[in-house]
C-alpha positions in Angstrom: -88.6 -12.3 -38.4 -85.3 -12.3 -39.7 -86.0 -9.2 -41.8 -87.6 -7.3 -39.3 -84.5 -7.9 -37.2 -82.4 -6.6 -40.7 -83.9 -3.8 -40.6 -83.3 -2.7 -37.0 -80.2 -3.8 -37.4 -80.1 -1.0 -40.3 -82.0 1.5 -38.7 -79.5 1.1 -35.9 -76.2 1.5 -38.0 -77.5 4.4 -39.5 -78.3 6.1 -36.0 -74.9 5.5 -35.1 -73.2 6.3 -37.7 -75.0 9.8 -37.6 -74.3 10.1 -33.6 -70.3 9.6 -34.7 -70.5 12.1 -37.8 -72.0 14.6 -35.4 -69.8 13.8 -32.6 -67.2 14.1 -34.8 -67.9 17.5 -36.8 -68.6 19.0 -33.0 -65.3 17.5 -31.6 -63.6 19.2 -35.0 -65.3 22.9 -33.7 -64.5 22.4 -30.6 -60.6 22.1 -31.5 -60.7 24.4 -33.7 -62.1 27.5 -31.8 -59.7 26.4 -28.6 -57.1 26.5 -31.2 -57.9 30.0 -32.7 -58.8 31.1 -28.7 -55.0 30.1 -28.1 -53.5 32.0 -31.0 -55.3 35.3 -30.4 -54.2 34.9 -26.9 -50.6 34.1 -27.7 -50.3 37.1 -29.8 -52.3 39.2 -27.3 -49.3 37.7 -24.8 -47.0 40.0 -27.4 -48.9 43.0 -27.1 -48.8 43.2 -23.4 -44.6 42.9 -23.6 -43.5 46.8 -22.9 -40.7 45.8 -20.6 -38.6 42.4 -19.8 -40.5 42.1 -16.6 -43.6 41.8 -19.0 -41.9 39.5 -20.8 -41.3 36.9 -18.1 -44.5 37.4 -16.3 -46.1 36.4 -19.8 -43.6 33.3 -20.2 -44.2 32.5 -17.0 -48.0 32.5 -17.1 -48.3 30.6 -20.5 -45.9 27.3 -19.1 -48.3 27.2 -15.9 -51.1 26.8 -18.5 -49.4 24.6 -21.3 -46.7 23.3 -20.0 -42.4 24.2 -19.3 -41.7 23.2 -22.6 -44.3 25.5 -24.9 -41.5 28.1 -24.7 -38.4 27.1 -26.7 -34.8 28.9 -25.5 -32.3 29.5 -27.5 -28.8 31.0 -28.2 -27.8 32.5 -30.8 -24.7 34.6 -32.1 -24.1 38.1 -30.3 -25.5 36.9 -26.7 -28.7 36.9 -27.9 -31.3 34.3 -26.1 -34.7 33.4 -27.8 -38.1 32.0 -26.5 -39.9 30.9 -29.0 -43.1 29.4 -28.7 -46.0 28.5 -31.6 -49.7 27.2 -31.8 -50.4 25.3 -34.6 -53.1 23.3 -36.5 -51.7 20.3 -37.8 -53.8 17.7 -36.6 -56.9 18.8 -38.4 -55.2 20.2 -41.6 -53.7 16.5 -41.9 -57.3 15.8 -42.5 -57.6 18.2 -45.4 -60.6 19.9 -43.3 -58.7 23.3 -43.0 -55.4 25.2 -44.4 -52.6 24.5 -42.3 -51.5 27.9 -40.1 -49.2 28.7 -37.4 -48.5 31.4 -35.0 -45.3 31.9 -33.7 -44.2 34.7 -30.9 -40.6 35.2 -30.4 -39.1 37.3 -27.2 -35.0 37.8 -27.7 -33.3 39.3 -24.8 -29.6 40.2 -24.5 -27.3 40.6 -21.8 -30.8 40.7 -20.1 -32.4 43.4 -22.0 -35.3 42.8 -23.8 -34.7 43.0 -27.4 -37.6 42.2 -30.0 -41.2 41.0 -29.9 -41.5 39.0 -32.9 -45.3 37.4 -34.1 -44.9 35.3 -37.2 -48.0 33.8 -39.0 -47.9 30.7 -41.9 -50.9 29.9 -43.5 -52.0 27.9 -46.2 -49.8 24.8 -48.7 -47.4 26.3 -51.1 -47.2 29.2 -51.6 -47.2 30.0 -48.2 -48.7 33.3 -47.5 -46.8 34.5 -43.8 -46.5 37.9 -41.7 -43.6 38.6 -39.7 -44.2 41.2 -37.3 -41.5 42.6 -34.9 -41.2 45.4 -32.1 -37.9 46.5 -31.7 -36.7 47.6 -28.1 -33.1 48.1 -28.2 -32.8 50.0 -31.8 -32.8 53.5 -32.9 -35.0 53.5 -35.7 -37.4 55.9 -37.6 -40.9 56.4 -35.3 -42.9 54.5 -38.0 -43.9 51.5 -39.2 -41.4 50.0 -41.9 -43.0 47.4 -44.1 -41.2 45.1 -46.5 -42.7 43.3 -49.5 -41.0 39.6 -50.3 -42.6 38.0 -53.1 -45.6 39.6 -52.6 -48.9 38.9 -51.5 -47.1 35.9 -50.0 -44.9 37.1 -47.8 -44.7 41.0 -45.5 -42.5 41.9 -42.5 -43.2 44.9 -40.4 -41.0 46.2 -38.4 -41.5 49.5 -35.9 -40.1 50.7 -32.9 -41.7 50.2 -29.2 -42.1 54.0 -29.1 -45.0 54.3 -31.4 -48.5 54.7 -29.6 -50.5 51.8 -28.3 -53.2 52.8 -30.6 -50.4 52.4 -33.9 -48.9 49.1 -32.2 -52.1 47.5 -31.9 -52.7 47.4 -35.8 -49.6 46.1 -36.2 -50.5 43.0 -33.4 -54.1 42.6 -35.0 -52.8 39.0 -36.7 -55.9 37.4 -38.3 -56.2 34.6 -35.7 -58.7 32.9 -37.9 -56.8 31.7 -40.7 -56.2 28.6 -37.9 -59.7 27.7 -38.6 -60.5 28.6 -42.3 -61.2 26.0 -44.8 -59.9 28.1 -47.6 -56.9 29.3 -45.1 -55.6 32.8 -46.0 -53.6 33.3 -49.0 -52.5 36.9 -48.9 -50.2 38.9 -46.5 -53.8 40.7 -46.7 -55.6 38.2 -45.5 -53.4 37.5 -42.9 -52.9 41.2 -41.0 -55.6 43.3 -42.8 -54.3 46.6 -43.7 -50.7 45.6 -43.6 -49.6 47.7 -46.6 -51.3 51.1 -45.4 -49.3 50.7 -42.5 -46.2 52.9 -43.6 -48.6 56.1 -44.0 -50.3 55.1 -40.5 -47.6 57.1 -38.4 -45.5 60.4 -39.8 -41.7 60.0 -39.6 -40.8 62.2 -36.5 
């Protein structure tokens, strides 16, 4: 008797420890598709920004749905003001189960005039690999995407003016979401916003 009863007791541990593995790996997924869901939605919040209007209805619409504080303000030297807000994946890359990542979009305004878009993505433990990519508003610059290598393939900003076409400011917004959600992370400016260095011949200088 008291084995049969051992061995239910057995069969029973085993059952549940499976149920709480599973549970566990599909509680992991879940998190980590809302988190990559968020991230291509923040940065897809940047793409929309044309005008400041645009700018505050996407502020607006992102502290109804996560909260006043997911936008951070700031000011900074020269009168400009900063929101800054950022999806991250710490909780699970604490656990060693993916590379940690982060995407951050940035809206500076000045003398309310809406200066920059600014999407910044981290990924991966040292060396981090990042891509800082920023729309300019209020700058006379060359119509054309400018892209500057630091310490590459870790680290890439691109920089461009708002007047290039949708179709040339969309590669430049096309962040590789993913890497939020990549065991391996990405380790490459490449990885990050594929096709980042044949940016500068996307678009002839006017």
């Amino acid at each position: 008797m008291s084995g049969s009863l051992a061995r239910h007791w057995v069969r029973t541990g085993v059952v549940v420890l499976i149920a709480g593995t599973t549970l566990f790996g599909l509680g992991v997924a879940a998190y980590l598709i809302h988190i990559q869901a968020s991230a291509k939605a923040l940065i897809n919040s940047a793409l929309e920004i044309r005008t400041k209007s645009d700018a505050e209805r996407e502020i607006a619409a992102w502290r109804k749905r996560s909260g006043k504080d997911f936008w951070q303000e700031s000011d900074h030297p020269g009168g400009d003001h900063n929101y800054d807000a950022q999806i991250t994946n710490p909780a699970i890359a604490r656990l060693r189960l993916v590379e940690p990542a982060a995407v951050t979009v940035g809206v500076t305004m000045c003398d309310g005039i809406l200066r920059s878009v600014t999407v910044i993505e981290s990924a991966s433990w040292y060396p981090v690999a990042s891509v800082w990519v920023q729309e300019w508003f209020d700058e006379a610059m060359p119509n054309r995407f400018h892209v500057s290598r630091k310490g590459k393939p870790y680290q890439a900003i691109v920089e461009f003016p708002s007047s290039l076409p949708d179709n040339q400011r969309r590669r430049a917004f096309a962040i590789n979401s993913k890497c939020l959600l990549r065991s391996r992370g990405c380790n490459t400016a490449q990885d990050i916003l594929p096709g980042i260095w044949q940016l500068e011949s996307a678009v002839n200088p006017d």
